[in-house]
DRENGUBA-550035 format. One record per residue: residue in three letters; x, y, z of N, C-alpha, C, O in turn; residue number from 1. Coordinates in nm, 3 decimals. Each point is the difference from the previous one (the first is absolute). Layout:
<atoms>
@code=ALA, nx=X, ny=Y, nz=Z, cax=X, cay=Y, caz=Z, cx=X, cy=Y, cz=Z, ox=X, oy=Y, oz=Z, pos=NUM
...
</atoms>
This chain:
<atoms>
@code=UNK, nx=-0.556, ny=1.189, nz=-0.726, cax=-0.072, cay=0.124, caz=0.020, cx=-0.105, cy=-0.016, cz=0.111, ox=-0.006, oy=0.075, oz=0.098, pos=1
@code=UNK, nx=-0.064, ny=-0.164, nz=-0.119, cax=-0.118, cay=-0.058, caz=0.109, cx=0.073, cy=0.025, cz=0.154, ox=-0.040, oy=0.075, oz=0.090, pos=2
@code=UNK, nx=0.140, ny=-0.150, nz=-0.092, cax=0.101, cay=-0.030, caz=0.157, cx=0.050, cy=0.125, cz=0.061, ox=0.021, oy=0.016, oz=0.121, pos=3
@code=UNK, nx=0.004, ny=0.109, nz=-0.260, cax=0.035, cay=0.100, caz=0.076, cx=-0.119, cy=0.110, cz=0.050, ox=0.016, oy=0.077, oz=0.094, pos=4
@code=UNK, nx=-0.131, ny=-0.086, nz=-0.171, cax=-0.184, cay=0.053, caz=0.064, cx=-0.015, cy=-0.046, cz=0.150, ox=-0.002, oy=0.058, oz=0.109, pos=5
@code=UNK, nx=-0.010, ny=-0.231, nz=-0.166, cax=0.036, cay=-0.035, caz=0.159, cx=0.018, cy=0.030, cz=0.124, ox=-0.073, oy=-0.011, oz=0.099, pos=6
@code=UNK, nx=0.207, ny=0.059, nz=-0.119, cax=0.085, cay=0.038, caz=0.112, cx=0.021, cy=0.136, cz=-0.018, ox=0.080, oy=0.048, oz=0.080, pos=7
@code=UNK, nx=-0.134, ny=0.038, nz=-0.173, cax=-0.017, cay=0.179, caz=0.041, cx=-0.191, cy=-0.065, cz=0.078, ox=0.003, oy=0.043, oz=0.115, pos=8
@code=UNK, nx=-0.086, ny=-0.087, nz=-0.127, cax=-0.098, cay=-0.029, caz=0.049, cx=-0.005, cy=-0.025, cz=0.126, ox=-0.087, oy=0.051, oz=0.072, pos=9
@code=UNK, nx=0.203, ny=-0.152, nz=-0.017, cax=0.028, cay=-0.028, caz=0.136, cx=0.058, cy=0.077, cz=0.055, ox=-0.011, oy=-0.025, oz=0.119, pos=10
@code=UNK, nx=0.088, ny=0.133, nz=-0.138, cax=0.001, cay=0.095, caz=0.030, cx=-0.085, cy=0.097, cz=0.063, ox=-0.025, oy=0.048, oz=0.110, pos=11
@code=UNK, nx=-0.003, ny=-0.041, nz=-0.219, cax=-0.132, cay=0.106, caz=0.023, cx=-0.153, cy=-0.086, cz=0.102, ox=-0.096, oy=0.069, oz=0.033, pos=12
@code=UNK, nx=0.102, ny=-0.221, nz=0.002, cax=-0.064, cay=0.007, caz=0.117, cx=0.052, cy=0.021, cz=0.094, ox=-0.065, oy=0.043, oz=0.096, pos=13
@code=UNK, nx=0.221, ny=-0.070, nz=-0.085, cax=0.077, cay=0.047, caz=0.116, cx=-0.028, cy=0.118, cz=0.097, ox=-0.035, oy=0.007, oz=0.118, pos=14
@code=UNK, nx=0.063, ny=0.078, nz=-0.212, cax=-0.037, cay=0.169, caz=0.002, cx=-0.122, cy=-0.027, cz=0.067, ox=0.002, oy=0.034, oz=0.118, pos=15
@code=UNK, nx=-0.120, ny=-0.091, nz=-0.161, cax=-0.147, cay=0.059, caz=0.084, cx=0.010, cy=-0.095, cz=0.109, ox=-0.074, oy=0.039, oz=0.091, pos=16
@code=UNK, nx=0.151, ny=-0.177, nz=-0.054, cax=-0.014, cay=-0.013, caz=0.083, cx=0.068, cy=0.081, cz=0.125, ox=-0.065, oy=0.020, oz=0.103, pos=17
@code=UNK, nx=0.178, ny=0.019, nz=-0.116, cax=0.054, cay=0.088, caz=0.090, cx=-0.093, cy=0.113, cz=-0.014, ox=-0.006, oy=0.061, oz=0.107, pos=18
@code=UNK, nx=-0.051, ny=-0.020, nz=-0.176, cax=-0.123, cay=0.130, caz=0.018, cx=-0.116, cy=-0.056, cz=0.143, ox=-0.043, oy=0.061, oz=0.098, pos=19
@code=UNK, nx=0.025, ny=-0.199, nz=-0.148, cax=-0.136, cay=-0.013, caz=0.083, cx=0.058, cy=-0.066, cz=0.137, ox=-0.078, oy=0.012, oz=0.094, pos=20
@code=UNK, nx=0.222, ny=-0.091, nz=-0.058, cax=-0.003, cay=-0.080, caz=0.099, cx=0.138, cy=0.124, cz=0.071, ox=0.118, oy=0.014, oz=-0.031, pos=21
@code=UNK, nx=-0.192, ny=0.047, nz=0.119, cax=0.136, cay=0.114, caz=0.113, cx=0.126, cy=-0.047, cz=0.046, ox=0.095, oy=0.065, oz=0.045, pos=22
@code=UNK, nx=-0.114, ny=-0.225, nz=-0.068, cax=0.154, cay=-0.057, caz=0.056, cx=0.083, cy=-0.056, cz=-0.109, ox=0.082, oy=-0.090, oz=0.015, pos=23
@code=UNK, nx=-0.105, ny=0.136, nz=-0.100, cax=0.077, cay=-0.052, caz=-0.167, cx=0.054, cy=0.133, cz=-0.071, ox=-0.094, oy=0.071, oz=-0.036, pos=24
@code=UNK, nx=0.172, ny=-0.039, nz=0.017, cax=0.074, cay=0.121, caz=-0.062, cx=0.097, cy=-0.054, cz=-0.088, ox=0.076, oy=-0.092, oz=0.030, pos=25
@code=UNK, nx=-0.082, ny=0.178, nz=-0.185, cax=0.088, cay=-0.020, caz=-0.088, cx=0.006, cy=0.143, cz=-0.009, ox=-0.080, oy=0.086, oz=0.038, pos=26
@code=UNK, nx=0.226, ny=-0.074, nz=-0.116, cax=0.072, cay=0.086, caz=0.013, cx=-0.070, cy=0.099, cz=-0.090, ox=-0.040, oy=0.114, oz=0.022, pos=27
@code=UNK, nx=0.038, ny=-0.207, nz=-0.153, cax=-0.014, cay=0.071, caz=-0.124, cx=-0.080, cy=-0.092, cz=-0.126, ox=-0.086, oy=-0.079, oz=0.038, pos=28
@code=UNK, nx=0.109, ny=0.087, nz=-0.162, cax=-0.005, cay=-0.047, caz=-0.130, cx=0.077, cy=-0.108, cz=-0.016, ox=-0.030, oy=-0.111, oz=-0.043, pos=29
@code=UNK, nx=0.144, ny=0.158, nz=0.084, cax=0.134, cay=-0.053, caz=0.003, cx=-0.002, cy=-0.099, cz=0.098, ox=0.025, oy=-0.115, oz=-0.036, pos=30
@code=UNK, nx=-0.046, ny=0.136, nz=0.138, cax=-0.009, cay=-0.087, caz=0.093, cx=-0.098, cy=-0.148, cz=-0.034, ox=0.022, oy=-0.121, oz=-0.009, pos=31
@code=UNK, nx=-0.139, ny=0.211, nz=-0.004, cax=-0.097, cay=-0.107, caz=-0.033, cx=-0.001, cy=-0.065, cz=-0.122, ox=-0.112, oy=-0.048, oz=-0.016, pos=32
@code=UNK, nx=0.206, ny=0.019, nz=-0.103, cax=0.051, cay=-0.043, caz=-0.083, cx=0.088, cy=-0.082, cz=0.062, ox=-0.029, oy=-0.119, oz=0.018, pos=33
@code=UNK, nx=0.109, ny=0.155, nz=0.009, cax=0.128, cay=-0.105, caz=0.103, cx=-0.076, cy=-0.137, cz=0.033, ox=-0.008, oy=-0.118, oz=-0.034, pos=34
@code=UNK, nx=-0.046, ny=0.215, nz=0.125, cax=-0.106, cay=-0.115, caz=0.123, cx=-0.092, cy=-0.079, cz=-0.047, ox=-0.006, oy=-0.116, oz=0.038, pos=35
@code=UNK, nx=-0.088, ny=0.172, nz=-0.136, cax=-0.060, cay=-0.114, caz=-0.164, cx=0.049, cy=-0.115, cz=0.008, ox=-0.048, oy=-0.102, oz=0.049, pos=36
@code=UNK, nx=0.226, ny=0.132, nz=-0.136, cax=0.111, cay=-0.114, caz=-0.049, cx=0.006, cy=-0.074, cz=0.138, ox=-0.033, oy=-0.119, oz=0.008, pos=37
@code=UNK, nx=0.068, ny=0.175, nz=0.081, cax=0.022, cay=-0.098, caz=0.123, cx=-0.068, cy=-0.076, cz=0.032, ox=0.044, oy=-0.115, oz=-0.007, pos=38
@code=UNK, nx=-0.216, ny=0.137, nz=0.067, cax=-0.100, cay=-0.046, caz=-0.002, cx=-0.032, cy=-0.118, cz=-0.098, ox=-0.037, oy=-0.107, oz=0.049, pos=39
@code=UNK, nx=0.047, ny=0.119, nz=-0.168, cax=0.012, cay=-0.087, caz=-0.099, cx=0.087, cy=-0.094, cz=-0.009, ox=-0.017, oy=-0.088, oz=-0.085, pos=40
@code=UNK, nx=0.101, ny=0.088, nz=0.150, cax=0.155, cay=-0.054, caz=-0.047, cx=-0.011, cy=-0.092, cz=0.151, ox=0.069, oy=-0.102, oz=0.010, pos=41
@code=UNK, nx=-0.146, ny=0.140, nz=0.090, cax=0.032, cay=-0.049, caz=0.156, cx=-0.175, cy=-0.085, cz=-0.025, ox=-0.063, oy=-0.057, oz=0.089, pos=42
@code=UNK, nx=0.041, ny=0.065, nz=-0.167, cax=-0.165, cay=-0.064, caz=-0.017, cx=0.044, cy=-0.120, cz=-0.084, ox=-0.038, oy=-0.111, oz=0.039, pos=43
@code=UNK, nx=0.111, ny=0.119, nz=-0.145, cax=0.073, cay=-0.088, caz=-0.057, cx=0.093, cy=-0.087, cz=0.014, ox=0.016, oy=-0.089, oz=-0.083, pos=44
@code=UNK, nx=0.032, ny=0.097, nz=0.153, cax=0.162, cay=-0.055, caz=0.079, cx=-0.061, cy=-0.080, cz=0.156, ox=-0.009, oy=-0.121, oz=0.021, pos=45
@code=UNK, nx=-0.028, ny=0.243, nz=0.079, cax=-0.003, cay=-0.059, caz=0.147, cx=-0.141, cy=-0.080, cz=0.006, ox=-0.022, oy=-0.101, oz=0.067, pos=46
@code=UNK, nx=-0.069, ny=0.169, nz=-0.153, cax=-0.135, cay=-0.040, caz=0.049, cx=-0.018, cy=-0.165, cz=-0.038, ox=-0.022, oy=-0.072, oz=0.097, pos=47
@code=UNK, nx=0.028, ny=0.022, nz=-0.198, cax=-0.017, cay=-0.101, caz=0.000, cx=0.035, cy=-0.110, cz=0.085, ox=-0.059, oy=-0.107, oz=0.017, pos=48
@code=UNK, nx=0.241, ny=0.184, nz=0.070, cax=0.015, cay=-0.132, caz=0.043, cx=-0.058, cy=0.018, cz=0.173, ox=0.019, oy=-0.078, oz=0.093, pos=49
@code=UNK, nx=-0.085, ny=0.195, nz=-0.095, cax=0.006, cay=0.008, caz=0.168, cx=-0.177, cy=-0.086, cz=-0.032, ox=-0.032, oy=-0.085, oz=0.084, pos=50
@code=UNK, nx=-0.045, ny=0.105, nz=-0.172, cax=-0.113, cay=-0.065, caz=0.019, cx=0.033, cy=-0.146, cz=-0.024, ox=-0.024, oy=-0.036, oz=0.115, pos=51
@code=UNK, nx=0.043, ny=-0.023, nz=-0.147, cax=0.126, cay=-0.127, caz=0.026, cx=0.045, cy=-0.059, cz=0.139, ox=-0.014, oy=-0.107, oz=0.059, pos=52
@code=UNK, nx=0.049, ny=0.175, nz=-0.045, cax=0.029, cay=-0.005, caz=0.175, cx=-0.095, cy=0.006, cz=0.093, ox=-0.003, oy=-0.056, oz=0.109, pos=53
@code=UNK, nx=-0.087, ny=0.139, nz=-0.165, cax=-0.106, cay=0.075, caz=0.131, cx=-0.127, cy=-0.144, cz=-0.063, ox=-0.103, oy=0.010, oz=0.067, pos=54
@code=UNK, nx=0.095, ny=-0.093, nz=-0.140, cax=-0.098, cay=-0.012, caz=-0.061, cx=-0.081, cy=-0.126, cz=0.115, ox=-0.103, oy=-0.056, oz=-0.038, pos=55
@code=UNK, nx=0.149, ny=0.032, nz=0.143, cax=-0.075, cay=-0.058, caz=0.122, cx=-0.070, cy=0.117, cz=0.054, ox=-0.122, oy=-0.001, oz=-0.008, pos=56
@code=UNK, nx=0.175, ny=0.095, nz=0.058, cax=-0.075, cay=0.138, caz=0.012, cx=-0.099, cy=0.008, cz=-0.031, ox=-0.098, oy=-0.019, oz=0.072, pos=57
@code=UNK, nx=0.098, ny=0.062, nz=-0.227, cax=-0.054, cay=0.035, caz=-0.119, cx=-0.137, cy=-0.043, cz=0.014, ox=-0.093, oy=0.080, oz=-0.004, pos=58
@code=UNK, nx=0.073, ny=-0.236, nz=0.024, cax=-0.069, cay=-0.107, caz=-0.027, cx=-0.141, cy=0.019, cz=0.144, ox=-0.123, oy=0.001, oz=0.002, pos=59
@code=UNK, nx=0.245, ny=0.013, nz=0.111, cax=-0.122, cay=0.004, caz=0.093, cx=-0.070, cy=0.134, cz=0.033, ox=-0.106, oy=0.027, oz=0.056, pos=60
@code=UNK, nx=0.199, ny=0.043, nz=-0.108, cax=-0.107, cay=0.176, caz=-0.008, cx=-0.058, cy=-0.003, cz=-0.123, ox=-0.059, oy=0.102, oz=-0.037, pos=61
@code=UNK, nx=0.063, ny=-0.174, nz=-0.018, cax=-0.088, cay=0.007, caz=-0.120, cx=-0.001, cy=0.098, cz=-0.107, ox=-0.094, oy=0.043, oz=-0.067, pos=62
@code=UNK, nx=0.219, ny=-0.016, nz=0.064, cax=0.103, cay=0.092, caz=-0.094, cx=-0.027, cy=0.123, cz=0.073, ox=0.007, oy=0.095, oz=-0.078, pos=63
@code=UNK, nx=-0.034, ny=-0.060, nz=0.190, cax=0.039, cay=0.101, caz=0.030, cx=0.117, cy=0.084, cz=0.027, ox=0.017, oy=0.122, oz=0.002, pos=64
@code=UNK, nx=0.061, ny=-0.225, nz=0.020, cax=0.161, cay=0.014, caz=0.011, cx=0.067, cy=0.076, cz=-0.095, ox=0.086, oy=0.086, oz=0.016, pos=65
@code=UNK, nx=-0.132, ny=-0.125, nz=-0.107, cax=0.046, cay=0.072, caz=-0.150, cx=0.048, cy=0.101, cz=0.018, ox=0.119, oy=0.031, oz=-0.005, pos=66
@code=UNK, nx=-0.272, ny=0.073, nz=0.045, cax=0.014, cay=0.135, caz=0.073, cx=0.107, cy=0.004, cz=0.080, ox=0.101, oy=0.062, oz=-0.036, pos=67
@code=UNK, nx=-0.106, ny=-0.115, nz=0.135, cax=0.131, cay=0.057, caz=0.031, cx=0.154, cy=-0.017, cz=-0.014, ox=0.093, oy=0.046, oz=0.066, pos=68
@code=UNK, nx=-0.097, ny=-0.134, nz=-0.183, cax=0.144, cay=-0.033, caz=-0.075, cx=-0.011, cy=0.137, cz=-0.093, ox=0.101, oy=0.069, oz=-0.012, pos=69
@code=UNK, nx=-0.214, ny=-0.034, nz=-0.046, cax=0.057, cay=0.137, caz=-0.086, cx=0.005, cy=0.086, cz=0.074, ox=0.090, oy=0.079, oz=-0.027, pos=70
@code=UNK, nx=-0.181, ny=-0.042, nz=0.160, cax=0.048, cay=0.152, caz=0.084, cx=0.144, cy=-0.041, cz=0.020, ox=0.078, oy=0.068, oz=-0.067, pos=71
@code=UNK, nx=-0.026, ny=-0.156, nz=0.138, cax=0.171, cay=-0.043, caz=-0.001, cx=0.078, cy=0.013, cz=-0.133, ox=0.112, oy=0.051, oz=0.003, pos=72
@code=UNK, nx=-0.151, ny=-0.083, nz=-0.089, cax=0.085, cay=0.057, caz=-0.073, cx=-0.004, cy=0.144, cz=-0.059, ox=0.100, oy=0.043, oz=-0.058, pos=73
@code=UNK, nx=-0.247, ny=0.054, nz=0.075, cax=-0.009, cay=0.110, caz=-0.021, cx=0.079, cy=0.078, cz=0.131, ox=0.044, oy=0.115, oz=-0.008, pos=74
@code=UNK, nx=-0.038, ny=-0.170, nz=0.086, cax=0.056, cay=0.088, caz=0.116, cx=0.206, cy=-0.056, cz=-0.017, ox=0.085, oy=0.088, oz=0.018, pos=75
@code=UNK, nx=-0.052, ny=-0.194, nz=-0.042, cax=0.120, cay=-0.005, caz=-0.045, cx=0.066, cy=0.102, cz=-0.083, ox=0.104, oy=0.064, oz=0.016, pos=76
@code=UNK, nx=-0.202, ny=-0.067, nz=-0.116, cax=0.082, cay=0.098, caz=-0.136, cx=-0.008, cy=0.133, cz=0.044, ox=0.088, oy=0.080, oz=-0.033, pos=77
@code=UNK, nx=-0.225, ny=-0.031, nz=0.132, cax=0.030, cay=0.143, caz=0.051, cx=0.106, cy=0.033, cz=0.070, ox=0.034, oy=0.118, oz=0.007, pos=78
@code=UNK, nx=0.065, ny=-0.261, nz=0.084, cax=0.086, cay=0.027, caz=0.071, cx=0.118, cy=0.006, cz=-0.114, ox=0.103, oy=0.061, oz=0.029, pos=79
@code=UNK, nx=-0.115, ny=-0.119, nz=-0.149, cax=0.120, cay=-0.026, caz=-0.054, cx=0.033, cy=0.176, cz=-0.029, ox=0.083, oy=0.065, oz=0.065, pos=80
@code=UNK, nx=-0.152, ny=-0.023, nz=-0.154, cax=-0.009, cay=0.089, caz=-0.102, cx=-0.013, cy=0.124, cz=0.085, ox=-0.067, oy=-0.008, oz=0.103, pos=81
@code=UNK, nx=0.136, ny=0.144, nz=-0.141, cax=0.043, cay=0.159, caz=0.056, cx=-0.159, cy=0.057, cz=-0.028, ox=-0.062, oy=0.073, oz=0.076, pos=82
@code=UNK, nx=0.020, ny=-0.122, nz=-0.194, cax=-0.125, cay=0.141, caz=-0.040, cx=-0.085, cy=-0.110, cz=-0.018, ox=-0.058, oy=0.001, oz=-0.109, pos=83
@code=UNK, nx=0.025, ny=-0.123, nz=0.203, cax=-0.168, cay=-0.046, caz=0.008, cx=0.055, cy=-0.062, cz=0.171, ox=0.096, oy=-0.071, oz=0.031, pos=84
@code=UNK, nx=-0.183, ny=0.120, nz=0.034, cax=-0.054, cay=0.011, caz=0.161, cx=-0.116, cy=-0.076, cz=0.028, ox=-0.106, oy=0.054, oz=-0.029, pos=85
@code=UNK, nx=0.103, ny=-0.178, nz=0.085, cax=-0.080, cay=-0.058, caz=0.094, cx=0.000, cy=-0.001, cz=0.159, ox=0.097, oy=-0.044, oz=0.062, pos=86
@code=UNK, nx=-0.190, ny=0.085, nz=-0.008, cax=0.064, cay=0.023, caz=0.155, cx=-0.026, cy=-0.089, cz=0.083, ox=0.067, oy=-0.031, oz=0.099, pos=87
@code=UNK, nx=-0.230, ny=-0.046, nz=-0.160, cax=-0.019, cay=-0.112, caz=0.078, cx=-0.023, cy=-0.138, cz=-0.037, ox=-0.006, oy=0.007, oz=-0.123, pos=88
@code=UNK, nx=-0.014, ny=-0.160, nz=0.165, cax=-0.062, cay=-0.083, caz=-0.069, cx=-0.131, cy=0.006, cz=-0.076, ox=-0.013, oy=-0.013, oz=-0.122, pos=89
@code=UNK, nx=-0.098, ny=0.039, nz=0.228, cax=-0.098, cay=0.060, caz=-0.023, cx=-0.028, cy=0.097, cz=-0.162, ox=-0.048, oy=-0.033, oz=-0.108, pos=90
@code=UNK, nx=0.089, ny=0.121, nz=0.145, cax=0.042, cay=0.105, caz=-0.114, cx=0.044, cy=-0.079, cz=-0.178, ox=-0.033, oy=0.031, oz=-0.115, pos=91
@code=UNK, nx=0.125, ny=-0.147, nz=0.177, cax=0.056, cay=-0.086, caz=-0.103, cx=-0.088, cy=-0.036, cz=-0.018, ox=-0.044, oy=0.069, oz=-0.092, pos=92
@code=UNK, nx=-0.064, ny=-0.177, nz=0.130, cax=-0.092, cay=-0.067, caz=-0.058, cx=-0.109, cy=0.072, cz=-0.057, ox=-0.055, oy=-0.039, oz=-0.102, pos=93
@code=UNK, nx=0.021, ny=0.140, nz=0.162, cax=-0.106, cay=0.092, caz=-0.046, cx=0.064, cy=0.047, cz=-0.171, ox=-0.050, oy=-0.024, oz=-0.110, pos=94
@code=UNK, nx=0.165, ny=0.090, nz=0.140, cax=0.021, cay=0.032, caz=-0.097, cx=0.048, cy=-0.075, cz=-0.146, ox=0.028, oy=0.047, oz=-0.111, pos=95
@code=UNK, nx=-0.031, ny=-0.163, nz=0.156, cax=0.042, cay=-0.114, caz=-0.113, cx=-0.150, cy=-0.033, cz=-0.069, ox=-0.028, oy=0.007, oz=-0.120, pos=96
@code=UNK, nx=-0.045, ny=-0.037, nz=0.213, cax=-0.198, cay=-0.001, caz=-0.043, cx=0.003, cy=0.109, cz=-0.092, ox=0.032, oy=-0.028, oz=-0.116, pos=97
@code=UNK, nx=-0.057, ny=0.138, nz=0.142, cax=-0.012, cay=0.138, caz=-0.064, cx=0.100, cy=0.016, cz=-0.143, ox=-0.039, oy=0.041, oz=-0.109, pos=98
@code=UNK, nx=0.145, ny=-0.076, nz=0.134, cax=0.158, cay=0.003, caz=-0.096, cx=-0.143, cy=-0.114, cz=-0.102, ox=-0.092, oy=0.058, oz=-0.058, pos=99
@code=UNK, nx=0.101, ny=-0.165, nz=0.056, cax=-0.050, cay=-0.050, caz=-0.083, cx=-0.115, cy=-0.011, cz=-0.060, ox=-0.017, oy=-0.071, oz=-0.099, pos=100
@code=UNK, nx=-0.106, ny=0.168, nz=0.174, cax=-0.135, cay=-0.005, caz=-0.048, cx=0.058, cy=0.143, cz=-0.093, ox=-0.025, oy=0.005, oz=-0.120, pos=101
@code=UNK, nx=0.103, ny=0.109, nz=0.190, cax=-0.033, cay=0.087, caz=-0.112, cx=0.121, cy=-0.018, cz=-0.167, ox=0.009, oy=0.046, oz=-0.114, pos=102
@code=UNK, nx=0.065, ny=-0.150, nz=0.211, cax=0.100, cay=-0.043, caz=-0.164, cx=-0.128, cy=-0.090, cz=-0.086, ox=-0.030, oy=0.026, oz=-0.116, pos=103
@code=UNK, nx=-0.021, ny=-0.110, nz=0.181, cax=-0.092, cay=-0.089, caz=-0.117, cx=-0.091, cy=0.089, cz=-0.057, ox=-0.009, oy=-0.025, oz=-0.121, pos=104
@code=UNK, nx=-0.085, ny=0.147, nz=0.165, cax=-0.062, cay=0.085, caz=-0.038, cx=0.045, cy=0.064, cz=-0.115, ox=-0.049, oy=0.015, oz=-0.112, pos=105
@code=UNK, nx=0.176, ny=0.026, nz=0.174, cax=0.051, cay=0.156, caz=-0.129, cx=0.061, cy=-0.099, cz=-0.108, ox=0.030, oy=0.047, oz=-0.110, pos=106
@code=UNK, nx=-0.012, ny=-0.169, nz=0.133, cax=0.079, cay=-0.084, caz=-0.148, cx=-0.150, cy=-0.090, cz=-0.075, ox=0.020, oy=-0.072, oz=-0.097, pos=107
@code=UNK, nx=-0.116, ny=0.082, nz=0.135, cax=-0.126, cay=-0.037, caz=-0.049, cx=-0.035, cy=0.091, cz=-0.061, ox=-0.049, oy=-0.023, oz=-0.111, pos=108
@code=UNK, nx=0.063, ny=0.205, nz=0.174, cax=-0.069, cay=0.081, caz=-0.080, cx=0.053, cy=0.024, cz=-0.079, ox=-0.054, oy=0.056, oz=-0.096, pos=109
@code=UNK, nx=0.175, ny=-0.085, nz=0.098, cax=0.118, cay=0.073, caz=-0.137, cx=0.013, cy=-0.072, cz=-0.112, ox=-0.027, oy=0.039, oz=-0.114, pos=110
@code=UNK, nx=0.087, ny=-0.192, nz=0.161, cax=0.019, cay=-0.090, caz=-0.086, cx=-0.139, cy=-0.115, cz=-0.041, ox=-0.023, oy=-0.082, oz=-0.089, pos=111
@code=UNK, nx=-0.027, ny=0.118, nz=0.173, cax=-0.173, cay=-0.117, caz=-0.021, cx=0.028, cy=-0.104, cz=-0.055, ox=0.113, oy=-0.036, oz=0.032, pos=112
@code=UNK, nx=-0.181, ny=-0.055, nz=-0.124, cax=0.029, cay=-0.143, caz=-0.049, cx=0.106, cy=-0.035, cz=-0.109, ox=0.012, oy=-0.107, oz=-0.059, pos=113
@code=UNK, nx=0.070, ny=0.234, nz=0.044, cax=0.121, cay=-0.014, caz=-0.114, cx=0.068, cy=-0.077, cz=-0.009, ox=0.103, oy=0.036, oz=0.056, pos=114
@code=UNK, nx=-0.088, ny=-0.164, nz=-0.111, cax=0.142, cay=-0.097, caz=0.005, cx=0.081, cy=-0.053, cz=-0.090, ox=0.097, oy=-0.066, oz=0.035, pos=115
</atoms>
């Protein structure tokens, strides 16, 4: 039950981030549900091993890199997917910052210290 709040939650930061960033467009509800699972699923799967790889990078930017391993993969999944639109890198990284301050927000206010 928790996993599926979750991910109607990530959703629903989806949605405001395409509200607040002009170069990020989702389609819909629908869309931004899709793009949730994806996001999740491409955070789970790719991310680990590209910070792995990148982790000489990593080391001398002083994890700044990070950042831009998630705008890359936020801007990947906009290319994958019909109803979530990324247009730029830029845009990707911005919107991956934002994607996750307002997902940690709205799953703090909802779910708070429940475990």
């Amino acid at each position: 039950m928790k996993l599926l709040i979750v991910w109607l939650l990530n959703a629903l930061a989806l949605l405001a981030v395409a509200y607040i960033v002009p170069s990020i467009h989702v389609s819909g509800i629908g869309g931004a549900l899709i793009a949730a699972a994806v996001i999740g699923l491409v955070n789970l799967l790719i991310r680990p091993i590209l910070v792995i790889l990148t982790l000489p990078v990593t080391v001398v930017t002083l994890g700044l890199f990070l950042l831009v391993i998630n705008g890359l993969l936020f801007f990947f999944v906009g290319h994958l997917l019909n109803g979530f639109e990324v247009q730029s890198l830029l845009a990707g990284i911005i919107g991956a910052i934002l994607y996750s301050l307002i997902s940690w927000m709205l799953i703090a206010l909802v779910l708070g210290d429940k475990d």
